[in-house]
N, C-alpha and C positions, 0 to 999 in steps of 0.2 A: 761594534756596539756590544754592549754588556748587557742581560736581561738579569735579572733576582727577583726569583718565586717564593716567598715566604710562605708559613703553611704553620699551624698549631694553636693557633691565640684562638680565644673565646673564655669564656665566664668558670671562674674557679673560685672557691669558696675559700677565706682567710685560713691558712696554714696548711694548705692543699698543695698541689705542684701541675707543672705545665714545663710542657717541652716545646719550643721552638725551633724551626726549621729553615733554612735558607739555603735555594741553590741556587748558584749561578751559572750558564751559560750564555753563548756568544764567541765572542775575540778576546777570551780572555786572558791569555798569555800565561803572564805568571801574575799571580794574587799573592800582594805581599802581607794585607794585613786588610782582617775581617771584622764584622764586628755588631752590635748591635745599638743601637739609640733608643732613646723611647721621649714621646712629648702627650704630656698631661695637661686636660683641659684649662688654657691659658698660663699655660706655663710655654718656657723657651727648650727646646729639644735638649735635653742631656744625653750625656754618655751613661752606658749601663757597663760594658764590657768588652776588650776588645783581644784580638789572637795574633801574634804575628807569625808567620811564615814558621819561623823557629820554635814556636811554639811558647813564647814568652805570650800572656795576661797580664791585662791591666783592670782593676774593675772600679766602678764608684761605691765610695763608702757605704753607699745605704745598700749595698746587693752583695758586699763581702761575705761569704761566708753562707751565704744561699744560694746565690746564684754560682752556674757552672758554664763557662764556655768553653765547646771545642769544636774541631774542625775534621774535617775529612778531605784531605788535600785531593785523592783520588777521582770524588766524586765532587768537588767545589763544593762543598758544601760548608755553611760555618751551623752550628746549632746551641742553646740557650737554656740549659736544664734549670730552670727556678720551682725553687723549695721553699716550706713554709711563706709563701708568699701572704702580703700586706695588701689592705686595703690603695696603700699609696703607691703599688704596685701598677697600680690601674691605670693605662694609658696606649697611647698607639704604638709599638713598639717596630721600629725600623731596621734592615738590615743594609750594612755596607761594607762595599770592598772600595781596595786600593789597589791597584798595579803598577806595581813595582812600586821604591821608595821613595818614591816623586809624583809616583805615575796619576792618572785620574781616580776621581772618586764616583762611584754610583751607587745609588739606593735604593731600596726595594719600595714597592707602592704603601708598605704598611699592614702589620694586623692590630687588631685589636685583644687588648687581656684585657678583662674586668675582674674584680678584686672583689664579690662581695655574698652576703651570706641571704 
């Protein structure tokens, strides 16, 4: 089994910044590809950003260019540097791995970032 501790979210003022944090422990072999979600009040879970093993990123348009994801393979850890953040930033924000290129997916219980002044 896989555990993920998130850690960093809470309430930040429109064009402020927040770091997020994610580690995982457990059976976790090899983590091929990490990443973060986020799901806004009635809205359906999107993707914000994700790291593969190799270090290639993908991100969603609306966090291009503000947001930052990297990882620390050493310590499992994937983390979430967002800049100038938006009100529409505001949402629960999920961490997940995958092991290996097939392997399963787990998710972390959620933080919270609020986006307002």
């Amino acid at each position: 089994q896989v555990q993920l501790v998130e850690s960093g979210g809470g309430l930040v003022q429109p064009g402020g910044s927040l770091r997020l944090s994610c580690a995982a422990s457990g059976s976790i072999g090899s983590i091929y590809v990490m990443g973060w979600y986020r799901q806004a009040p009635g809205k359906q879970r999107e993707l914000v950003a994700i790291i593969i093993s190799s270090g290639s990123t993908n991100y969603a348009d609306s966090v291009k260019g503000r947001f930052t994801i990297s990882r620390d393979n050493a310590k499992n850890t994937v983390y979430l540097q967002m800049n100038s953040v938006k009100p529409e930033d505001t949402a629960v924000y999920y961490c997940t791995v995958r092991l290996g290129a097939a392997g399963p997916v787990y998710w972390g219980q959620g933080t919270q970032v609020t986006v307002s002044s």
